[in-house]
Structures are given as C-alpha cells and as structure tokens.
N, C-alpha and C positions, 0 to 999 in steps of 0.2 A: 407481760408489761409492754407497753407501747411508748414511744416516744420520739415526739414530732419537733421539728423545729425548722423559723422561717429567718432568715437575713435579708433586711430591707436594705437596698443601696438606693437613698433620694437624694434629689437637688431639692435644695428649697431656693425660695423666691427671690424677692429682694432683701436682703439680708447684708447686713454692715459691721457687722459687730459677734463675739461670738455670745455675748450676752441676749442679743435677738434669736439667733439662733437657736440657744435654752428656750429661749421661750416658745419655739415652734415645737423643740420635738421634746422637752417635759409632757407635753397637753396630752401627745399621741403615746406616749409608752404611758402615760398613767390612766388613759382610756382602755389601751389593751388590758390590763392590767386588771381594772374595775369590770370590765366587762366582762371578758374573756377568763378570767383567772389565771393568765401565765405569769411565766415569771418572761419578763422582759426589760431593756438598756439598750442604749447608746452603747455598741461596742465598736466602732469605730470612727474615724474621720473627724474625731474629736478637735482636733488643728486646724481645719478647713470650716469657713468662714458659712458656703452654699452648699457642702457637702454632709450627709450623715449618714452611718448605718448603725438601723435597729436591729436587734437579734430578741427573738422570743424561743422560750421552750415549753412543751407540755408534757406530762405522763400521764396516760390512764390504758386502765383497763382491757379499755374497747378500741381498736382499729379504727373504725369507724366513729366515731365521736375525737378521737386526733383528726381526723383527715375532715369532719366537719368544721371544727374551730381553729383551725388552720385556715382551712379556706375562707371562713370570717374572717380573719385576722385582713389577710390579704385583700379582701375585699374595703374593710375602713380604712388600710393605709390607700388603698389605691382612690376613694374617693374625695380625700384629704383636698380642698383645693389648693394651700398653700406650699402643696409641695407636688414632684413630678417624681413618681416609684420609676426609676433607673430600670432596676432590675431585683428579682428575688430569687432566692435563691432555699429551695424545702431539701430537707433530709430527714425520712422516716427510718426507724429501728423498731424492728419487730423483734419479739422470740424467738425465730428461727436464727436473727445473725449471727455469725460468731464473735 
C-alpha cells in the first residue's frame, strides 16, 4: 500500500471577504476531487482573508500511479490563474516505512 499526499500553501488574488475566498478554493478542491479522485480540503488558513492551504491524500496499490496523480494534482493547482501556489509541500509512505 502506498500513500501520497500534497499541501498546497496559496495566496489568492484580490479577495475582501472570506465569503470570496470560498468561492475561489470550493471550485479547486472539488475539481481535485472530480478529477483526480482524492480525498481533499482546506485544512488550513481558514482566518486569513488571501491565504489558503489545500491538503489532498491518496492510497493505491501502485508507487507509480501515487507519484503520477500527485504530480497532476500539483500541476492544476499550479495553473490556477487566480491564485499563486506559495509552496507545496509531498510526503510519500511506502511499505517499507515503519
């Protein structure tokens, strides 16, 4: 069993409200989601008006199909124009870990 997982730290744009804000980052974790099949949220910066981080997770099988839908993942947040990916942040767990 494998299991992958990514933490997105963005600014978003012009944003006033944290009601605007929902409305940026609902679209992008429910795209992950749809697309991707993780399981993904908003687990942080939930206070902060231009800040947000996403966290997604995966499990499968295969090494290699985490480390490819990961790297998708990271790829849609990063083309996002309304927002600017900070920083991410990946932590894989293979069967060897303890």
């Amino acid at each position: 069993m494998y299991v992958g997982t990514l933490s997105f730290d963005l600014l978003l744009g012009d944003v006033h409200s944290l009601k605007e804000k929902r409305s940026l980052v609902r679209p992008i974790v429910a795209e992950l989601q749809r697309k991707y099949a993780v399981s993904a949220a908003e687990v942080g910066h939930q206070e902060l008006h231009r800040r947000s981080e996403i966290g997604l997770a995966l499990v499968s099988g295969d090494a290699g199909h985490v480390t490819d839908v990961l790297d998708r993942c990271e790829r849609l947040v990063a083309a996002r124009p309304e927002v600017e990916l900070l920083s991410v942040r990946r932590r894989f767990h293979g069967d060897d870990d303890a």
